[in-house]
Each structure stands twice: as C-alpha cells, then as structure tokens.
N, C-alpha and C positions, 0 to 999 in steps of 0.2 A: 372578221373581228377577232380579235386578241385570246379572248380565252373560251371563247364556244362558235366556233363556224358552222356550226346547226343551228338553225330556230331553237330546235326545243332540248330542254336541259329538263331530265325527272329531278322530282322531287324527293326531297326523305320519306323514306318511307311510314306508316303512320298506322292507326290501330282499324283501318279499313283497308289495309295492303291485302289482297286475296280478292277481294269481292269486286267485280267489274263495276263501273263507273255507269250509270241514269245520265246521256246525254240528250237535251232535250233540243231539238229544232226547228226553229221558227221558217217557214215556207216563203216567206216574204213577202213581195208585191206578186198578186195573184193573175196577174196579165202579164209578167216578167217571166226570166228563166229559172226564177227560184223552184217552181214545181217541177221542172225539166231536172234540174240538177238535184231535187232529192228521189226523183226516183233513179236516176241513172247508180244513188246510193245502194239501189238491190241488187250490185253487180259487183258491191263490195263486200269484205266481212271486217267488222270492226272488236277488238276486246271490250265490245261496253256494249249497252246496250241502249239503243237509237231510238226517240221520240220523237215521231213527228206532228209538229201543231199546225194544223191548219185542217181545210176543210176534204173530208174523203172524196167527196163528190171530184172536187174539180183534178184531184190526183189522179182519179181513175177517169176521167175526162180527158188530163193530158196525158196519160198513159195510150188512151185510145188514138188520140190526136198523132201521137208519135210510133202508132203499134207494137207495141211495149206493154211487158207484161205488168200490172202495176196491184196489183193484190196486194194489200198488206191488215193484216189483224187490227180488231180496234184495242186502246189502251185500255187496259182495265189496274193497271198498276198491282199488277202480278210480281212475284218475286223476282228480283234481277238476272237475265240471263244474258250470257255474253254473246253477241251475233243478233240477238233479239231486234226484228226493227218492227214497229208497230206507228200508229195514226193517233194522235189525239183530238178529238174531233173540237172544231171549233165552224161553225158555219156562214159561208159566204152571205152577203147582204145581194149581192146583184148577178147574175149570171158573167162568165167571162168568155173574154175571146181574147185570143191571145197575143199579144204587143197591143190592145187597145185599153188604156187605160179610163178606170171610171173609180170617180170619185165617191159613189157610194158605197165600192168597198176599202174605203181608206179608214174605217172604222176596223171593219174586220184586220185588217194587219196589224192595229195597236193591238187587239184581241189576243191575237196569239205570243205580242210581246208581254201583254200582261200575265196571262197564265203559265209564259215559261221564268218571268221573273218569280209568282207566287212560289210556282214548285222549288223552284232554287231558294227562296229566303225561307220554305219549309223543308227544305231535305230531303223533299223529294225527288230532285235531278241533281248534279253535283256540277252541272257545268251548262252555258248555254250557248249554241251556235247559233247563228242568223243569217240568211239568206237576205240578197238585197232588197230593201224598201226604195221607194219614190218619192223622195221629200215633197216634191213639184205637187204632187196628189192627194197628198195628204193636207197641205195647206189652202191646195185649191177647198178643200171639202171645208173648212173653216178651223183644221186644228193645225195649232202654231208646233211645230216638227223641224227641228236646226238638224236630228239624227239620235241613231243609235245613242252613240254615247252620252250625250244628253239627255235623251232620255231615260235612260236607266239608271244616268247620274242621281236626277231629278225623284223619278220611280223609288231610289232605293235610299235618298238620301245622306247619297255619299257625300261627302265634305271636301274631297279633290278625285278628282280622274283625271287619267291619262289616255289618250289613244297611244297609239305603239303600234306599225306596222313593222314585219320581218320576217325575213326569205335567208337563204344560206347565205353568212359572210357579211350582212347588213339589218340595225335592228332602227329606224329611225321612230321618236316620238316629237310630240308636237306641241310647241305651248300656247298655239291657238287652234282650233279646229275647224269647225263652219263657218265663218267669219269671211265678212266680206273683205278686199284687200285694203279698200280704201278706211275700214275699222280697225284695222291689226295693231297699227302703231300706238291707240287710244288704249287696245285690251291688254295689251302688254307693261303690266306694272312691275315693280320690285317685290310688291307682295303676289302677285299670279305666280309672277316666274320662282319666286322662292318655293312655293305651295308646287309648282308644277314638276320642278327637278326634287323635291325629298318624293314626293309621290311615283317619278320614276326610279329613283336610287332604290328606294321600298322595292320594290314590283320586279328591279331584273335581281335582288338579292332573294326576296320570297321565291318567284319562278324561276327564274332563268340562273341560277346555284351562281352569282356572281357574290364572291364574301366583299369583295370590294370595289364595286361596277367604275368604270373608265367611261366619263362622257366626254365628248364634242361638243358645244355649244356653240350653235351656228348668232353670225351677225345678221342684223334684220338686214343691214341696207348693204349698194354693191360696196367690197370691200372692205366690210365690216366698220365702216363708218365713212373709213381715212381719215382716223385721227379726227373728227368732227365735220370733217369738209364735207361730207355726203351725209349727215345726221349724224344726230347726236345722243339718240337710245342706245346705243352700246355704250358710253360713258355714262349718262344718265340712270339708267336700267340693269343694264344687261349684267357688265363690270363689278357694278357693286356687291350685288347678289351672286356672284361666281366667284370672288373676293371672301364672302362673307361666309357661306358654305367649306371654300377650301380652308379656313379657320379651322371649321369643325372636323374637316379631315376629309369631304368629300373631296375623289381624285376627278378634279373639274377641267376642260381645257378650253379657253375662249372667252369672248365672242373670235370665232372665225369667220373669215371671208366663204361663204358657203360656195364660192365657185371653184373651191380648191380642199375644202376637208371633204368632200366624198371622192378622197383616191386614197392608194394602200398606205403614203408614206403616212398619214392619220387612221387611216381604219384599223391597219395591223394593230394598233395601239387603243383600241376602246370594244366598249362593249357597246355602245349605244349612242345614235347622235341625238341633239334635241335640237328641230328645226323651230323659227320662230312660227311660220304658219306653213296651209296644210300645199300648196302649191311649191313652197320653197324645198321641201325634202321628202312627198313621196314618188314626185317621178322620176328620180334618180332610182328610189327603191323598185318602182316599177318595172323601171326600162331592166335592171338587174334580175328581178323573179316575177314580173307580170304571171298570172295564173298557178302558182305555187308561192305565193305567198300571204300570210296570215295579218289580221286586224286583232290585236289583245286590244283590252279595255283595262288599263291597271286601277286600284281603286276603288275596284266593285268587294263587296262582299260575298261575292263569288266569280268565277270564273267565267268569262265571257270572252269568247272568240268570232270573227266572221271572214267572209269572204275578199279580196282584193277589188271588187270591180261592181260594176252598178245592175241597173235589172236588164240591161240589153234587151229592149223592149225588139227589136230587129231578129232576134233569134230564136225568140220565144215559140217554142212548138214548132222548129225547124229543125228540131235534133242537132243542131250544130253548135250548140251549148258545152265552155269544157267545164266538167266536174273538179277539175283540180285543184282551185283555190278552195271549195267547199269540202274536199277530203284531205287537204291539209290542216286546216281550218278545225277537222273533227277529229282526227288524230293528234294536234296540238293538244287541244281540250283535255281528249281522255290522259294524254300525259302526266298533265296540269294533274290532274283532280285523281291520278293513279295513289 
C-alpha cells in the first residue's frame, strides 16, 4: 500500500510515553489452540506487560499436556512492568479436553471477554487481544454470538465499528462482517456504507498516521455491476455514497470490480480497501499473510486486536499450533496504545 507497507504505523506520542502498555488477553475457546498459543507467549518478551484471562488450571493442564513449562504468577494488578506476564483468573464451568468442544463452557469465554472489556473501559489494560472463540458453541449453549466485533460493539456501546484485517502491503475492511451471503445485499444500505467508510477513514488516520487515507471500494456483484446488468447496488448504493464523501474531500476510489483492485496497479495507490462482505476480501488478504496477520476492530473505545484464524480445534494440544498471528496481533496492540 501507498504510504505504510507495515501493518503498524506508532502513534504521537502522549503524556504516558515511557510507561509500558497493561495488554490484557483473552485465552479464548478453552478446547481450542488459544491456550497452546498463550503459553507458547513465555518464549517471548514483549515492552508491555501481558495479562492473561482465563482459567490457571487448564493453562497449566495444557502446559502439561504439551510438556511445557507453563508457570506463570497470579494477577494481583501490581505496578506495570515491561516483560511482566501474569494469569488472571477466571474459572472454567466444565473440565476440558482438548479439540472437544462443550458447551458448558461457552459461558466462561464471554467471561473473560467481559473482564478484559471492564479493565479497558476502566484503565486498567490499554489494549485488548483475543484468542479465537467458537461462535458454533457459544450458540449451541443458547447465547446469540455473530463474533468478537459485535460483541464488543454491543458491550461497549460503540455507534459504528469496523473490522479491518492487515499484514505487510495490504489493509482490507469490511462493510458487512458475519452475515450470511444470501443477507449481504439487504445489509448494505447508503446509510451503513456511509457510517462504515467515515469509521474507517477515522481509524487508519487515528492509528495507522494516514493524514489523508486512500480507499478502494470494492463492487458487491462480478464486475462491479456492469453498468446494472449484474445488479444494481453499486448504482443504487454503493456510488451515491462514494460520490457523496468524495464531496467532502474523502480520497475514495470505486465501486470496483474486486476481481481486479487487489493488484499493485490499485494497491500502490491506497491505504486501505473496503470489501462489501467478509468472504469477498479476506482471502486474498490471507492467502497474502495467512499467520502474521492482524484483525483491528476500529470504533472501539479502546484498542482491540486479534488473531487471523479460527480455534483449530485439530491442533489443540498437538503443539503444532503457530503463535504468529497472536504475537503480531500483541505487538500491533502495544504499538497502538505506546
């Protein structure tokens, strides 16, 4: 992309420049690799200091499971120390085993997204990472769960979010997210899309140091409509409101044919694409940085980041779990909130 071929661009500096970053992380689905991939975190050192929410027990359960050292102190919300990684205890409802999911602890995983939201809308963590959840399981247990970003949406009362994936050289967001395909065309209004793109233009000027961000805006349908012949939401929709924005000075370019703006002759030229849903433009971003690349949540009132990939319920306690989206993912963060 155009003016930052890194994910992460620092911020200004501010009147807590010096003092390391309270990164707080959610463990995620507790029969998943989320436990495997925070301990494989004791093999790293970070400038901030690492929170983990979830239950000690089964850390040090999959620590044994994997022969892995997995010791780590309980939180006592001690003065910040950089390197610091520490357990915040939140405790399991059901015993686990690991890639077997049970729905009785699909409570416990909102658990730990709830007390990493509190401490961040209290000041006491400055940033939150998340380990993957199981929507599937959560909903089996009887709570209605689309995902992270909705929930936290929801949680914190944000008034527009954005999801945003991004790896070197590509920053793609989304103006539908969990949404089934056959709902996308209904969820995509003139008022979503308008709310969806100033909440991304905000979000890579706050983080990502763009003074004047450069989008792509992808066409829903193939070739971006053809002039109506293939639909007619990019005239309807899409147009208006890309129209209506570049008034106001945002530098907008589209609706495009998405079978053709993820190549250089477009990329060289943006900071960011906005795909209409969540199929049309992360696996291009995938197939590009699978496993080093990060999930921002722009929107929040605080800083939230997560991982690229789901709970690989297949790998869970097989050690063949990579850390790498989750220490990009934690490294973003501390950036963020440096």
């Amino acid at each position: 992309m155009s003016k930052n071929t890194s994910t992460i661009s620092r911020l200004p500096t501010d009147e807590n420049d010096g003092v390391p970053p309270r990164i707080a992380i959610t463990t995620g689905e507790a029969a998943g690799i989320g436990p495997d991939l925070c301990l494989a975190l004791l093999q790293h050192s970070f400038a901030a200091e690492i929170v983990l929410i979830g239950d000690p027990q089964l850390l040090a359960e999959r620590a044994n499971h994997l022969h892995r050292a997995g010791s780590l102190p309980d939180y006592k919300q001690a003065p910040v120390s950089a390197g610091r990684m520490s357990v915040l205890p939140i405790r399991l409802q059901a015993p686990v085993t690991p890639g077997k999911l049970d729905r009785a602890n699909a409570g416990y995983v909102l658990q730990t997204l709830d007390r990493a939201i509190q401490g961040c809308m209290a000041k006491e963590f400055q940033a939150i990472v998340t380990a993957p959840v199981h929507k599937g399981i959560i909903n089996k247990a009887g709570i209605t769960f689309t995902g992270h970003t909705e929930y936290l949406a929801k949680k914190t009362h944000a008034p527009q979010v954005v999801m945003m994936l991004a790896t070197s050289g590509l920053r793609v967001a989304l103006a539908t997210t969990h949404v089934p395909l056959a709902e996308v065309p209904a969820a995509i209004t003139q008022a979503s899309l308008e709310a969806v793109l100033r909440c991304l233009h905000a979000g890579l000027r706050l983080h990502f140091h763009s003074a004047d961000p450069r989008i792509l805006v992808a066409g829903l349908n193939p070739h971006a409509g053809e002039s109506g012949h293939l639909g007619r939401e990019e005239i309807d929709v899409i147009e208006p409101v890309v129209a209506r924005l570049k008034k106001e000075g945002m530098q907008l370019t589209g609706p495009l044919p998405a079978d053709t703006l993820f190549t250089p002759p477009y990329l060289d030229r943006a900071d960011a694409v906005l795909a209409m849903y969540h199929d049309q433009g992360l696996p291009v971003l995938k197939h590009m940085g699978f496993g080093r690349s990060v999930n921002i949540t722009l929107g929040l009132p605080f800083i939230r980041t997560s991982v690229d990939h789901g709970t690989a319920l297949d790998k869970a306690g097989t050690g063949q779990a990579d850390a790498g989206s989750l220490i990009a993912a934690i490294e973003l963060a501390i950036e963020l909130a440096t």
